[in-house]
C-alpha positions in Angstrom: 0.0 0.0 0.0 1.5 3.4 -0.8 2.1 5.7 2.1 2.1 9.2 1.7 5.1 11.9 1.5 4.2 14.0 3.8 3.4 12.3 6.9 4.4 8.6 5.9 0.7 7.2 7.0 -0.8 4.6 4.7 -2.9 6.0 2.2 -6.5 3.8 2.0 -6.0 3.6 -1.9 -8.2 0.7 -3.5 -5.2 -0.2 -6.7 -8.0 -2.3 -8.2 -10.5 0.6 -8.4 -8.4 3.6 -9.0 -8.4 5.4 -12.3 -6.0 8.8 -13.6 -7.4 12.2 -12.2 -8.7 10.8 -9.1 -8.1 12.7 -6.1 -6.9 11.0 -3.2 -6.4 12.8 0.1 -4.0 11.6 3.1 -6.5 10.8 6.1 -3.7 12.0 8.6 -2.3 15.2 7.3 -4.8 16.3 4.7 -2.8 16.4 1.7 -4.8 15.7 -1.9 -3.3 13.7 -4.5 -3.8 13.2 -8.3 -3.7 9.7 -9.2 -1.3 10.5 -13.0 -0.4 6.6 -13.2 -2.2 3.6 -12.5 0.1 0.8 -13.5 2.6 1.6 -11.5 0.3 4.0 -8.8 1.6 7.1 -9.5 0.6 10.1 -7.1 1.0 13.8 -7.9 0.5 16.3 -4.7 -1.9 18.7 -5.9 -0.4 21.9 -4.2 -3.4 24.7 -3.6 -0.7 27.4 -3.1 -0.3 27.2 -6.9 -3.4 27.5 -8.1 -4.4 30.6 -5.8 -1.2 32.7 -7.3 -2.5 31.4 -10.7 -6.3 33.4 -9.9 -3.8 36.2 -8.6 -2.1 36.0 -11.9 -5.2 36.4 -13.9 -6.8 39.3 -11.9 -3.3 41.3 -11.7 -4.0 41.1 -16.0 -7.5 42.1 -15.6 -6.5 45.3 -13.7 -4.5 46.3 -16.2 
């Protein structure tokens, strides 16, 4: 069972049910996942601090 990065729990991941673009989350620490592989499990973190500067981004160019 895959554990996570952050925190090292176990993440509750069903391999045999899984497809690419689900989003898993870490039961102990809270961190979401994208699932970009399935054969190997492949996990991306999905990192929220990135997409908030991207809507920054696009309302800094809407000022202008």
């Amino acid at each position: 069972m895959p554990s996570c990065p952050e925190c090292e729990n176990e993440l509750d991941i069903e391999l045999d049910e899984v497809e690419e673009g689900d989003v898993v989350a870490c039961e102990e620490c809270g961190t979401e996942y994208e699932v970009v592989g399935v054969e190997p499990l492949e996990l991306a973190r999905i990192d929220e601090d990135l997409e908030d500067d991207d809507e920054d981004y696009d309302e800094e160019e809407e000022e202008e």
